[in-house]
GULORO-375616 format. One record per atom (N, C-alpha, C): residue in three letters; x, y, z. Coordinates in steps of 0.2 Angstrom, whole numbers, plus 5000, padded with zeros to 4 digits. Atoms other than C-alpha are relative to their C-alpha. Layout:
<pts>
ALAXYZ;...
</pts>
This chain:
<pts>
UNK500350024994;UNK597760793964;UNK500349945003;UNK499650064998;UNK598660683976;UNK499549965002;UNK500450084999;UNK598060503983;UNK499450015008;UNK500549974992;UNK596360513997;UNK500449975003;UNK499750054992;UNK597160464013;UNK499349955001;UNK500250054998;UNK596160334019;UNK500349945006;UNK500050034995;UNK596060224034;UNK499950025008;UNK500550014991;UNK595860204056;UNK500450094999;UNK500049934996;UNK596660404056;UNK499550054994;UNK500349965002;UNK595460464043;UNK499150005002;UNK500550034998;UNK593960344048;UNK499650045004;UNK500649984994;UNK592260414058;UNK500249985004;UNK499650024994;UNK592660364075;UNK498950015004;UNK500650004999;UNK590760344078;UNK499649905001;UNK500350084997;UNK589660204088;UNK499350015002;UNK500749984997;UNK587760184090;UNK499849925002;UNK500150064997;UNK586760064099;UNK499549974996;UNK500450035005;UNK585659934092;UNK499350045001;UNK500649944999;UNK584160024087;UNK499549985002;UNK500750024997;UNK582859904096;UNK500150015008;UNK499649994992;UNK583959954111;UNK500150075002;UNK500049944997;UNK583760134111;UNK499850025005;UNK500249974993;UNK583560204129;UNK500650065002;UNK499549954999;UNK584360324138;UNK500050074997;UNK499849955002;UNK585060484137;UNK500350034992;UNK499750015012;UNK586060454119;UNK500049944998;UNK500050065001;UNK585760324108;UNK500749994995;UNK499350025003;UNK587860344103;UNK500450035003;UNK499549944998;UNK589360434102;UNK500650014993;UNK499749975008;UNK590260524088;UNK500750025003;UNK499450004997;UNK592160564092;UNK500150044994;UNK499649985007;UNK592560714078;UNK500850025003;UNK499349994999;UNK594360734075;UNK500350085000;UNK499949924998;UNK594260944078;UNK499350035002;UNK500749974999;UNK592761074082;UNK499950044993;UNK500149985005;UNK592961134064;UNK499249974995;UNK500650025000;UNK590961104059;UNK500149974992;UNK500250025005;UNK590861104040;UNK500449914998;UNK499850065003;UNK592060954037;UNK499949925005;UNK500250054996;UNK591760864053;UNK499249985000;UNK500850005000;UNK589560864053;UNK500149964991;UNK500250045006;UNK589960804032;UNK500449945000;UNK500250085000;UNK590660644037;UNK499949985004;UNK500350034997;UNK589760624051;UNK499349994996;UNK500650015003;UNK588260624040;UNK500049954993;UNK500050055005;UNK588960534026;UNK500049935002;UNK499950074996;UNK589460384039;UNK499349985002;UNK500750045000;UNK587560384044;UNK499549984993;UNK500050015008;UNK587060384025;UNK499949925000;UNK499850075000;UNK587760204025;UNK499749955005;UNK500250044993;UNK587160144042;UNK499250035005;UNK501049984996;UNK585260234048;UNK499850034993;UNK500249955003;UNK584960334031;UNK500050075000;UNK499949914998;UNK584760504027;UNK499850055004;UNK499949974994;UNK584960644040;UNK499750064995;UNK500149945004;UNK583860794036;UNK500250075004;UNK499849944995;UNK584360914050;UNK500549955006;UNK499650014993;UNK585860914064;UNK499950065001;UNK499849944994;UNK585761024080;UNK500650005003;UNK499650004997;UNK587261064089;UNK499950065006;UNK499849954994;UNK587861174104;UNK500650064994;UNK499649945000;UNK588461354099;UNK500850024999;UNK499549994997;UNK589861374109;UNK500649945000;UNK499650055002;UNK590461194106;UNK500650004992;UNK500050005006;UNK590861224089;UNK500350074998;UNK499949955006;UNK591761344075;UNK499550034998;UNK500550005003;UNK590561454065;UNK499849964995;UNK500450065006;UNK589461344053;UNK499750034993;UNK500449995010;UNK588761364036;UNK499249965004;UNK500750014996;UNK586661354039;UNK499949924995;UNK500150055005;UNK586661224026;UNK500649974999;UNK499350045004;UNK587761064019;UNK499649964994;UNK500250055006;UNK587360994001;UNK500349935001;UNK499550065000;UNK587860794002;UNK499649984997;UNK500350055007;UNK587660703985;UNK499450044998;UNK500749964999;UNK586160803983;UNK499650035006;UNK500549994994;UNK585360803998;UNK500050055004;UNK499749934993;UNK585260974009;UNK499749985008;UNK500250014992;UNK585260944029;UNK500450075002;UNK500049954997;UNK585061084039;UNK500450005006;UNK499550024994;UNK586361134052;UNK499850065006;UNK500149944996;UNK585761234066;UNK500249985006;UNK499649984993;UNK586561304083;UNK499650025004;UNK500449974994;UNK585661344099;UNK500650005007;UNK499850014994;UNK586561384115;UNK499849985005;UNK500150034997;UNK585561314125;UNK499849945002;UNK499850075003;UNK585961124119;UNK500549995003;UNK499450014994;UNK586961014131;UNK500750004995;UNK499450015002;UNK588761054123;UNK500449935000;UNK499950085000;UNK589060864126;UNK499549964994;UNK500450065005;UNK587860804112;UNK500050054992;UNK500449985007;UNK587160824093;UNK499649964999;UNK500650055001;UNK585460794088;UNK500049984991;UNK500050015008;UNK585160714071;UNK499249975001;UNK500550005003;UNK583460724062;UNK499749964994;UNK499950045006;UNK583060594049;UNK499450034995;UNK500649985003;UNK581560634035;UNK499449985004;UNK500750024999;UNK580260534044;UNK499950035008;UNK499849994993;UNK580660644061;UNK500149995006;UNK499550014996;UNK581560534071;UNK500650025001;UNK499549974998;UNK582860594082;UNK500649965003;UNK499550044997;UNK584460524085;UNK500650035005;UNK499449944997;UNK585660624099;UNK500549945003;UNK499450004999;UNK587360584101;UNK500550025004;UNK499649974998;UNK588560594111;UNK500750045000;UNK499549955006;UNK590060734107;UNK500649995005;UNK499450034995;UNK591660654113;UNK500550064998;UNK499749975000;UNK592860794114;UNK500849984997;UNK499150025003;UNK594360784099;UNK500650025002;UNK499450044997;UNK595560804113;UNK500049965003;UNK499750044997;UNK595360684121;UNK500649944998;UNK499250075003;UNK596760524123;UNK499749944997;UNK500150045004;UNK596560404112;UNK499849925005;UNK500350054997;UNK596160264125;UNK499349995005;UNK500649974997;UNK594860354134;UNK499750014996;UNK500449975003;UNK594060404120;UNK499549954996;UNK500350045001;UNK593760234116;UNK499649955002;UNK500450014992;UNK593160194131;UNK499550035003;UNK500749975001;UNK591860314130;UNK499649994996;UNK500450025006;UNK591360274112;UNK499749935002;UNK500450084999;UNK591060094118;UNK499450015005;UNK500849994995;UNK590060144133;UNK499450044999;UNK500649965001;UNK588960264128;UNK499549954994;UNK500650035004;UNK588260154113;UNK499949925002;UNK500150054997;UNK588160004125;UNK499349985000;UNK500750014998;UNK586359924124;UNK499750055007;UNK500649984994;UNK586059964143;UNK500250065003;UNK499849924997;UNK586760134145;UNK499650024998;UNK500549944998;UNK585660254153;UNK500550075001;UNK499549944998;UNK587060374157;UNK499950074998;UNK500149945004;UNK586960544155;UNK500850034996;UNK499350015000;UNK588360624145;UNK500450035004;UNK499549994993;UNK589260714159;UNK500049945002;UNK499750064998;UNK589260564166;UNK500349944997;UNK499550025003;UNK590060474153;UNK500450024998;UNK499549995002;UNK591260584149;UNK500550015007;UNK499350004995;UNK591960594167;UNK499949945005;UNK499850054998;UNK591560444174;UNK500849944997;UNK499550054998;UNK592960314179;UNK499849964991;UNK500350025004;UNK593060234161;UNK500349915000;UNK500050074997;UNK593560054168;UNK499349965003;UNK500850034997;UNK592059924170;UNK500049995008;UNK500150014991;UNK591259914187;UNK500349925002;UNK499750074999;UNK592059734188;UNK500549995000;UNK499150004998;UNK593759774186;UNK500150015004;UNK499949994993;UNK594559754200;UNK500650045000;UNK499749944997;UNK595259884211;UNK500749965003;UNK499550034996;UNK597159854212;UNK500050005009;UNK499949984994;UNK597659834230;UNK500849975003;UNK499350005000;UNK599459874238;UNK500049945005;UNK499950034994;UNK600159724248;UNK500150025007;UNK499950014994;UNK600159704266;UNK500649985003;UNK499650044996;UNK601459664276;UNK499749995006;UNK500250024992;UNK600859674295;UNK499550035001;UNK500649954997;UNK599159744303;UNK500350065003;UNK499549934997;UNK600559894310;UNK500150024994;UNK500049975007;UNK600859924290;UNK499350025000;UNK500950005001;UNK598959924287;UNK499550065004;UNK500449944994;UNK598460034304;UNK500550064998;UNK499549935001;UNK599860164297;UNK499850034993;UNK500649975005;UNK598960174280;UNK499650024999;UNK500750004996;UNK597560204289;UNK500050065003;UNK500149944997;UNK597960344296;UNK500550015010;UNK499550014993;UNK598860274314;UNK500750015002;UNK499050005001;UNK600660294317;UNK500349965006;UNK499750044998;UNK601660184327;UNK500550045007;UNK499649984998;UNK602460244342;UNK500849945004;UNK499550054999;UNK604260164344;UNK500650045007;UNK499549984993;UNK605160204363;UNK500649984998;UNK499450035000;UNK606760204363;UNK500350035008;UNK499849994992;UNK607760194380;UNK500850024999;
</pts>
């Protein structure tokens, strides 16, 4: 048996917002590292284990995913895995014993690594209402960042950027 890997490339890649602050369309975002369900859904469930408690049912999208096994045994505990097509392929629901729901947002494991971090942040922002199409294709730069802007040279540079064009006689 060789040594578990461990660390930030084998880590959950998973973000939720504080839970007096849930609002919104999802109250996270999970970032699995493939669409293969059995090993990705068993450490997203052992990662909330540690951090919300035990999960007794996840829903997923169909089509987003590999086939599934209806069931996953962790440590004991059986949580129910069930598919519906008509679940936004942008999310997964999680179910706890006491049947609150926690949906997530399903960050796409190709995405690039800077963006994908930038999603995980935003979506589990206290004040994020967004939906997640709109998280995963908005502009992932804050609204405050400022909008580079090309130097100027002359109001004739500027009106030709514009759309103007400059007519220059020559004799």
């Amino acid at each position: 048996m060789g040594p578990e890997r461990s660390g930030p490339s084998t880590a959950v890649r998973l973000s939720l917002k504080p839970t007096p602050c849930r609002r919104g369309f999802v109250d996270g975002a999970w970032w699995p590292r493939s669409n293969n369900p059995a090993p990705e859904f068993a450490s997203l469930l052992t990662a909330l284990v540690t951090t919300s408690g035990p999960i007794t049912r996840l829903a997923y999208n169909l089509t987003a995913w590999k086939a599934a096994p209806r069931r996953l045994d962790l440590d004991g505990r059986e949580v129910r895995l069930e598919g519906f097509h008509a679940m936004d392929q942008n999310t997964v629901s999680l179910t706890d014993p006491r049947g609150n729901r926690t949906v997530l947002l399903l960050i796409p494991a190709t995405m690039t690594e800077r963006r994908g971090n930038a999603v995980l942040a935003r979506a589990s922002s206290p004040d994020n209402t967004a939906s997640p199409h709109d998280l995963l294709t908005e502009d992932p730069r804050p609204a405050s960042a400022p909008i580079p802007k090309q130097a100027e040279t002359s109001p004739e540079a500027r009106w030709e950027t514009d759309g103007g064009h400059l007519l220059i006689e020559r004799s």
